[in-house]
N, C-alpha and C positions, 0 to 999 in steps of 0.2 A: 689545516687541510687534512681531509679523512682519506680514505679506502676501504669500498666496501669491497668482503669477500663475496663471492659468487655460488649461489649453487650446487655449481655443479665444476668448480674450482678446484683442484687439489686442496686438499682440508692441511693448515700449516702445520698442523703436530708432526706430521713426516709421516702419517701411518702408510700413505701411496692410495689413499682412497679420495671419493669426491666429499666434498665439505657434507653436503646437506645426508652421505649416510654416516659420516664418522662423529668429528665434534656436533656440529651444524643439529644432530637431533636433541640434544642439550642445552644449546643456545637460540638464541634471534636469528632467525637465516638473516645472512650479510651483514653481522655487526659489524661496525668500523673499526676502526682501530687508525692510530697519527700514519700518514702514508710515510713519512720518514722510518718510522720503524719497519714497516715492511719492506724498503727498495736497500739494498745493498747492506742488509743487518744479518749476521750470523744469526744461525737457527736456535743456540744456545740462548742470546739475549731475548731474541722473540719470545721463547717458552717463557725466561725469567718473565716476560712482562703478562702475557697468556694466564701463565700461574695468579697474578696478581689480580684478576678478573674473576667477578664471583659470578661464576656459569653455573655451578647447582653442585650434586651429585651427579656421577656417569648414569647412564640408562645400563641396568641389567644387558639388553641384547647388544650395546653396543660394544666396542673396541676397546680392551683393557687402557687405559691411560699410559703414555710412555714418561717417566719418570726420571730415566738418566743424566737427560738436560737439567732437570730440576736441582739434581745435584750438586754441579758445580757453585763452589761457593762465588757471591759477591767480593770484590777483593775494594778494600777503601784504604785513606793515607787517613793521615794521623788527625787532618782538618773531619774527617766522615765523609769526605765526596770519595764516587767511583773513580778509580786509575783507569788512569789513559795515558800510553805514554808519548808524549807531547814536545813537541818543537815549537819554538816563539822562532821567524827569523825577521830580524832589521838589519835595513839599509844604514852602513856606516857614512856620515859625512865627513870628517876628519877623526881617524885613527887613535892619533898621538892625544888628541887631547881628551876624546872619549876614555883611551886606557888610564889616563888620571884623575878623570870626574868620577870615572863607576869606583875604582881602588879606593874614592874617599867617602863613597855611599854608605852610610851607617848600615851595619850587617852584612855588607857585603866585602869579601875579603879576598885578594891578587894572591894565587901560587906562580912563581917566578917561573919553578921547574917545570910544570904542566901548563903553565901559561891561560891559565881561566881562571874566573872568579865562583865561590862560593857564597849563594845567601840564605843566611843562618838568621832565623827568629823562631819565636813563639808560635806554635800554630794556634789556630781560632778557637779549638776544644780544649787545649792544653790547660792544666790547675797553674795556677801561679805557680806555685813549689816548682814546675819544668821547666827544665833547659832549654837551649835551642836548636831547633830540627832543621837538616838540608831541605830550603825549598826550593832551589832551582838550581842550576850549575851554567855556566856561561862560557862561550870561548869565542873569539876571531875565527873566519874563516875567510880570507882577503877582504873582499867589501861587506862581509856580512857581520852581526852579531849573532849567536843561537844561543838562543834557553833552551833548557831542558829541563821538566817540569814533571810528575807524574798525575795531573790532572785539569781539563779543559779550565774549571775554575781558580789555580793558581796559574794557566797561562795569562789570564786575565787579567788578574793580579798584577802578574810579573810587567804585562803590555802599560798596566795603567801607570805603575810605579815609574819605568824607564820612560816614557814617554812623558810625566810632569817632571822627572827628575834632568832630562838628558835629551826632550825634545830638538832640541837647536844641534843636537849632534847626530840622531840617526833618527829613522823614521820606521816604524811598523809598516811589516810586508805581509807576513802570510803567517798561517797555526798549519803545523801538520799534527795527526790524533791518531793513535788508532786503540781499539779496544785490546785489554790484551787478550783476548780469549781468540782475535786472529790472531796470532801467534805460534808457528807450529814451535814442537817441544822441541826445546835447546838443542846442538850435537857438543860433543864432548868439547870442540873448538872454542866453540862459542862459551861455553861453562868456563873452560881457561882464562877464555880474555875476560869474563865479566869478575872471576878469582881477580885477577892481577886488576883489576879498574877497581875491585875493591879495598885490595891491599894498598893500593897508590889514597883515595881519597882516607883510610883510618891511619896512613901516615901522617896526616898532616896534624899538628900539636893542637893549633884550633880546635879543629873537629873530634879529636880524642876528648880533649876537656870537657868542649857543651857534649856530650855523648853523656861521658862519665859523670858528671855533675848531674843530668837529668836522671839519671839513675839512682844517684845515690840520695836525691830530694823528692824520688819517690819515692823508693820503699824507705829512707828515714824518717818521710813528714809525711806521705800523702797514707801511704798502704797502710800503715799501722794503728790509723785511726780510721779505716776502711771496713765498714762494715761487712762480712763474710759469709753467705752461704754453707762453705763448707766447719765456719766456726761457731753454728748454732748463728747465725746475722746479729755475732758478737764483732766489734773490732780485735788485732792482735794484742792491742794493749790491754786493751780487758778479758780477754780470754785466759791469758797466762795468768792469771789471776789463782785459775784452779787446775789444780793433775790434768785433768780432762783437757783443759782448754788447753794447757802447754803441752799434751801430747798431741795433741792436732795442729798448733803452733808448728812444730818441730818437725811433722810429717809434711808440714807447705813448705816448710824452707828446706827439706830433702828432695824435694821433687824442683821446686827451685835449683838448688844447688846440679841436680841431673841435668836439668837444663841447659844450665850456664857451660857446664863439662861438655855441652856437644856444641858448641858456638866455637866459628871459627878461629883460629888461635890467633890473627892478624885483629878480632875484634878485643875494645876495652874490657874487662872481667867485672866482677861486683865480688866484693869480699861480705860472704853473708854471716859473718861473724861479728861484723860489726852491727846488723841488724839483732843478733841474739845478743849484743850487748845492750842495746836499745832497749829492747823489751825485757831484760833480768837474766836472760838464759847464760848458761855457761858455753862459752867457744869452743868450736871442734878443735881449734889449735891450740897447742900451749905456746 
């Protein structure tokens, strides 16, 4: 289902002008556009989809183009779908024996302390050489189950997997979604409690491991035979081959290593020594 703009409509760029003198001289007066995107969609996503529409070049006498919506980046998870972050909730039928069918869910794993499950697999994009990523987080909440998901598409996932796995035990209720860009910016409070939600889930031994394992199977097997822009679109193992290419070698894995120095101290590290032993270099450490 469509909606056509109007006329003599406010023109959606925000300029404060009517359509047909601002955008509306560039384009088809009243092109459509999905009325979903237009009813209750932040101005930011609008533009993103606007930008996407091939309307021409501006007219000279018109309204310089507003650009700063344009800017915000698209944010995506590790599968390439857009984040949204996302609530699954089910209706529990019996408790006690839901808490020991999910516990024995392949990939899905019980914290006693925190009382929720983790499920840990491969995403869709992931090279074989990776580890496995949090795709969902789950806890009790009296009769309820909740996932938490960072996109509409692994709620779906999450919905179809517990519902052939665990039907007979609860039943799909409702998704709640919201993009993050309604989001107003954190306050200090909030920044705290989300520190401490993160220093609780890199506690856990699991999740440090597939972390660190994925890390270290990519830049030992996947990166090094990764073709590189910055290395002439040599790989690192072939680059080091000549002065040239190991000094450009060395200048990635220093900015690498910059990196890794500003990552919080609660997350796993990456020893890139062991990558410069990989490729022939000598270690920063003795």
């Amino acid at each position: 289902m469509t909606k056509k703009i109007g006329r003599n409509e406010p023109c959606p760029c925000g300029s404060g002008k009517k359509y047909k003198k601002c955008c509306g001289q560039n384009t088809p007066l009243d092109f459509s556009l999905p009325e979903d995107v237009l009813t209750g969609t932040p101005l930011d996503d609008y533009m993103r989809l606007y930008q996407e529409l091939d309307v021409g070049s501006p007219s000279l006498q018109g309204p310089a183009p507003r650009v700063e919506p344009l800017q915000r980046p698209t944010l995506l998870n590790t599968d390439g779908q857009l984040m949204r972050l996302t609530k699954v909730f089910f209706k529990v039928k019996d408790k006690d024996a839901l808490k020991g069918r999910l516990s024995a869910l392949k990939g899905f794993t019980y914290d006693a302390k925190e009382k929720d499950w983790t499920w840990l697999r491969k995403t869709k994009k992931q090279a074989k050489t990776f580890g496995k990523m949090v795709i969902a987080r789950l806890h009790l909440r009296g009769d309820r189950l909740i996932g938490e998901v960072n996109s509409l598409e692994r709620a779906t996932e999450l919905i179809g997997r517990l519902t052939f796995e665990l039907g007979d035990l609860l039943a799909y209720e409702k998704v709640e979604s919201r993009s993050i860009d309604s989001f107003p910016e954190p306050t200090e409070e909030e920044i705290r409690k989300h520190e401490e939600e993160q220093r609780k889930l890199y506690s856990h031994p699991e999740i440090r491991e597939a972390i660190q394992k994925q890390r270290e199977d990519y830049y030992l097997k996947e990166w090094i035979r990764t073709r590189i822009p910055t290395l002439n679109d040599r790989t690192p193992l072939s680059a080091v081959k000549t002065d040239e290419g190991r000094r450009l070698v060395e200048m990635l894995l220093g900015e690498f290593e910059k990196a890794e120095g500003r990552r919080p101290d609660y997350e796993p590290r990456f020893d890139f020594d062991r990558l410069r032993i990989k490729l022939g270099l000598p270690p920063k450490k003795n």
